[in-house]
C-alpha positions in Angstrom: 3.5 -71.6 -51.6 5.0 -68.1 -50.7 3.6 -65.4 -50.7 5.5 -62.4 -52.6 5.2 -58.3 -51.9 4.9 -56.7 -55.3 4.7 -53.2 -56.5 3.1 -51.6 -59.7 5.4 -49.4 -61.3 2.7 -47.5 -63.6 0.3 -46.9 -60.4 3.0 -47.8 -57.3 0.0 -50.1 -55.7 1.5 -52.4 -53.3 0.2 -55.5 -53.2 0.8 -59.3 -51.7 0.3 -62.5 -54.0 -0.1 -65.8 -53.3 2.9 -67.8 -55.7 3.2 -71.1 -57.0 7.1 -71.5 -57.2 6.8 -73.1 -60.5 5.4 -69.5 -61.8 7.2 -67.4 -59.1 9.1 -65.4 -62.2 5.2 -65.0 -64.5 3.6 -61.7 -65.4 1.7 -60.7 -62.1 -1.3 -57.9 -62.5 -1.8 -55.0 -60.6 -5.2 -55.4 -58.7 -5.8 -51.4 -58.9 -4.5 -50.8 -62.7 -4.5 -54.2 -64.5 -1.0 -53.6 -65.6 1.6 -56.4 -65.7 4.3 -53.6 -64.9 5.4 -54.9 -61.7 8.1 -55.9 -59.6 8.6 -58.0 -56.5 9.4 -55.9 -53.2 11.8 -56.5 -51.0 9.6 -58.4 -47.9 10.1 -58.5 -44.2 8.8 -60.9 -41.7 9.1 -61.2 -38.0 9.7 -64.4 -35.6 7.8 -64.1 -32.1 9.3 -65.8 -29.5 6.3 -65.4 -26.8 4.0 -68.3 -26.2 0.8 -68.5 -25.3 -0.3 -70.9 -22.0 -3.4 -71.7 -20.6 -4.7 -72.8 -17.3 -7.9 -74.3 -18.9 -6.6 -78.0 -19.3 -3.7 -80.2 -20.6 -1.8 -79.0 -23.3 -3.0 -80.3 -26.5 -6.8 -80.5 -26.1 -8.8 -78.1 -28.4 -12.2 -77.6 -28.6 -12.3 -79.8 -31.6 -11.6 -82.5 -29.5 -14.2 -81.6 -27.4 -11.6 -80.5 -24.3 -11.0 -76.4 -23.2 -9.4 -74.4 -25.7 -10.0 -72.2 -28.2 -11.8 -74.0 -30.7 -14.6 -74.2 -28.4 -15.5 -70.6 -27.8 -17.9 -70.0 -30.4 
C-alpha cells in the first residue's frame, strides 16, 4: 500500500495517508478540519546508496537470532 501526500484546500494542512490502491481515488479527510476538500500533492522520495557494515559478526545474524546485531541491543 502507498502512501500518498495530500493537501486540504479549505485549511492547506498537509498531511500523509496510508492508501489501499483499490480506494487510491476515495474522499480523504483532512485530520485538522474534517473536510473532504483535498488533493493529492505532488511527493518526493530519495534513494540512499550508503550501507551500513559491521564488524560485530557475519553478515546476516541479528539479535533475533540470538547472534550480534542490532536486534540485540535492548
Amino acid at each position: 500500500m502507498p502512501v500518498y501526500e495530500y493537501t486540504c484546500q479549505k485549511c492547506r494542512t498537509a498531511f500523509e495517508r496510508l492508501v489501499k490502491s483499490i480506494s487510491a481515488d476515495a474522499a480523504v479527510r483532512c485530520p485538522k478540519c474534517g473536510s473532504t476538500r483535498t488533493s493529492r500533492s505532488l511527493s518526493v522520495f530519495a534513494v540512499g546508496t550508503q550501507t551500513h557494515k559491521t564488524t560485530d559478526g557475519p553478515a546476516g545474524i541479528c539479535g533475533r537470532c540470538g547472534g550480534p546485531g542490532p536486534c540485540a541491543i535492548d
